[in-house]
N, C-alpha and C positions, 0 to 999 in steps of 0.2 A: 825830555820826555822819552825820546829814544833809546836815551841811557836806562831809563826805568825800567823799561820791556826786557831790554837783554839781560837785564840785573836779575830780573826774575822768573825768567824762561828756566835758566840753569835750574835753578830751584825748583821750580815746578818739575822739571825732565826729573832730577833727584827723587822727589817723593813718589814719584806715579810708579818709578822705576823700584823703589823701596816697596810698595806696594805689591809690583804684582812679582816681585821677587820671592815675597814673602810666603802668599799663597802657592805657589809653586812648589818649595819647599815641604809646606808640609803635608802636601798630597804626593811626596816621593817617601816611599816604606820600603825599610828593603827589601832587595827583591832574594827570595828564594832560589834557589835550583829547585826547578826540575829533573825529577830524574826519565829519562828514557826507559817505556817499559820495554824488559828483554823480549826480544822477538821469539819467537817460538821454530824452530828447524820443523821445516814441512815433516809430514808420517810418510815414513817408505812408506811406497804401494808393495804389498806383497797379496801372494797369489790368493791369501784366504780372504782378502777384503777385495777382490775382486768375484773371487767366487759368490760372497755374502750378496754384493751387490746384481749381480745377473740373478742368481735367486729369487732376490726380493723384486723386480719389476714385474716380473708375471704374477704374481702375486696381488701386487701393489695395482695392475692394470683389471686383475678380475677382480678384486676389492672394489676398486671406483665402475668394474662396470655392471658391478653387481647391485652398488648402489644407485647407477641408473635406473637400472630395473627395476629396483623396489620403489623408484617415485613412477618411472611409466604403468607399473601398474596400481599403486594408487591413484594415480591417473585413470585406467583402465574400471577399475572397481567404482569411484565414483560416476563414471560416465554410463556402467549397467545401471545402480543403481538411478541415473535420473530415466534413463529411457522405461525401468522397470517402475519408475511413478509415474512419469509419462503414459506408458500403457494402463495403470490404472484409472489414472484421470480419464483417459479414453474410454474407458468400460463403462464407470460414473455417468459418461456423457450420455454415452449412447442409452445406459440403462434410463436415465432421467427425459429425454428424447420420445422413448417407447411409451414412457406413462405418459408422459405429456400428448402423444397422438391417440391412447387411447381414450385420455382425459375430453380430449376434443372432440371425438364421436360419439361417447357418451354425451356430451354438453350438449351438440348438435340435435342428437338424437331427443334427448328432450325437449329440446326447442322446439322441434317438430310438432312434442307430441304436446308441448303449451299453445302452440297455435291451431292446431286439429281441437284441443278443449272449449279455445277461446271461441273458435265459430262458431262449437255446436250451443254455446252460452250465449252467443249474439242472436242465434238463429230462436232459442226459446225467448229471452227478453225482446225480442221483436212481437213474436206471438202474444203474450202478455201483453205490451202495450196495445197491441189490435183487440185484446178482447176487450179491454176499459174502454172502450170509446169515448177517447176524448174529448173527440169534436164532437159528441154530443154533449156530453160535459162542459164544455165550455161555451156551447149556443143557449142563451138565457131561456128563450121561450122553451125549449125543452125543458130547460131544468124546474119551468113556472109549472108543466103540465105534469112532469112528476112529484111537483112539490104537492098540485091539486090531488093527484091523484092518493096521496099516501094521507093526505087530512082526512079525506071520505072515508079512506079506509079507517084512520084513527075513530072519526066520527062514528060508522056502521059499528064496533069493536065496542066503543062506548055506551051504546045507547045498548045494545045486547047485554053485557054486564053491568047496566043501569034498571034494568028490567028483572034480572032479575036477583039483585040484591035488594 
């Protein structure tokens, strides 16, 4: 059984070996040159490309600091404009404040002049009720003696235009 294994170990190593030989192979293409791209020789510095260059900073320095300034004062320009709604809102206020205090002394005022109405109203229906007298009205035997009294009279009233129709 011994013999078996070594018999066929060779053979196995063989094919695995076949195998990844294989693939190997045909993932190799050949390979190209590259070529090196030629390098380019630095630019003499010469004195006009120095000149150009000191030129253009000042330049280049009031360009960007001039675009500062045009956002600081867009900055600027909206920050009037809120304070300038801001003071109007202010105005609104105060103006709406003014009506509303005078609103309220007018209101006031005529509350005054509803409760000055309402007494001199309570002070006449008080009167009124004194003259009805109602407690006479409501004690029976008075109301027996004027009921007598108003029959006699119907009666005396009767017997006169009984007489003479």
């Amino acid at each position: 059984m011994a013999e078996a294994k070594t018999k066929s170990a060779p053979k196995a190593a063989a094919k695995k070996a076949a195998v990844k030989k294989a693939p190997a192979k045909a993932k190799r293409a050949p390979a190209k040159a590259k070529k090196a791209p030629a390098k380019k020789k630095p630019a003499a510095k010469t004195k006009a490309s120095t000149k150009a260059k000191t030129r253009a900073r000042p330049k280049a320095i009031d360009t960007s600091r001039n675009a500062l300034l045009a956002g600081l004062g867009v900055y600027g320009k909206a920050y009037d404009q809120v304070l300038e709604q801001f003071a109007n809102l202010q105005e609104q206020v105060d103006e709406a404040q003014t009506r509303l205090t005078e609103r309220r002394k007018k209101a006031e005022g005529l509350y005054k002049s509803l409760i000055k109405r309402g007494t001199a109203v309570e002070k006449d229906a008080l009167k009124a009720l004194a003259d009805l007298e109602i407690d006479s009205l409501a004690d029976r035997s008075k109301l027996e003696a004027q009921m007598k009294k108003a029959k006699s009279r119907f009666d005396d009233l009767k017997s006169k235009f009984g007489k003479a129709a």
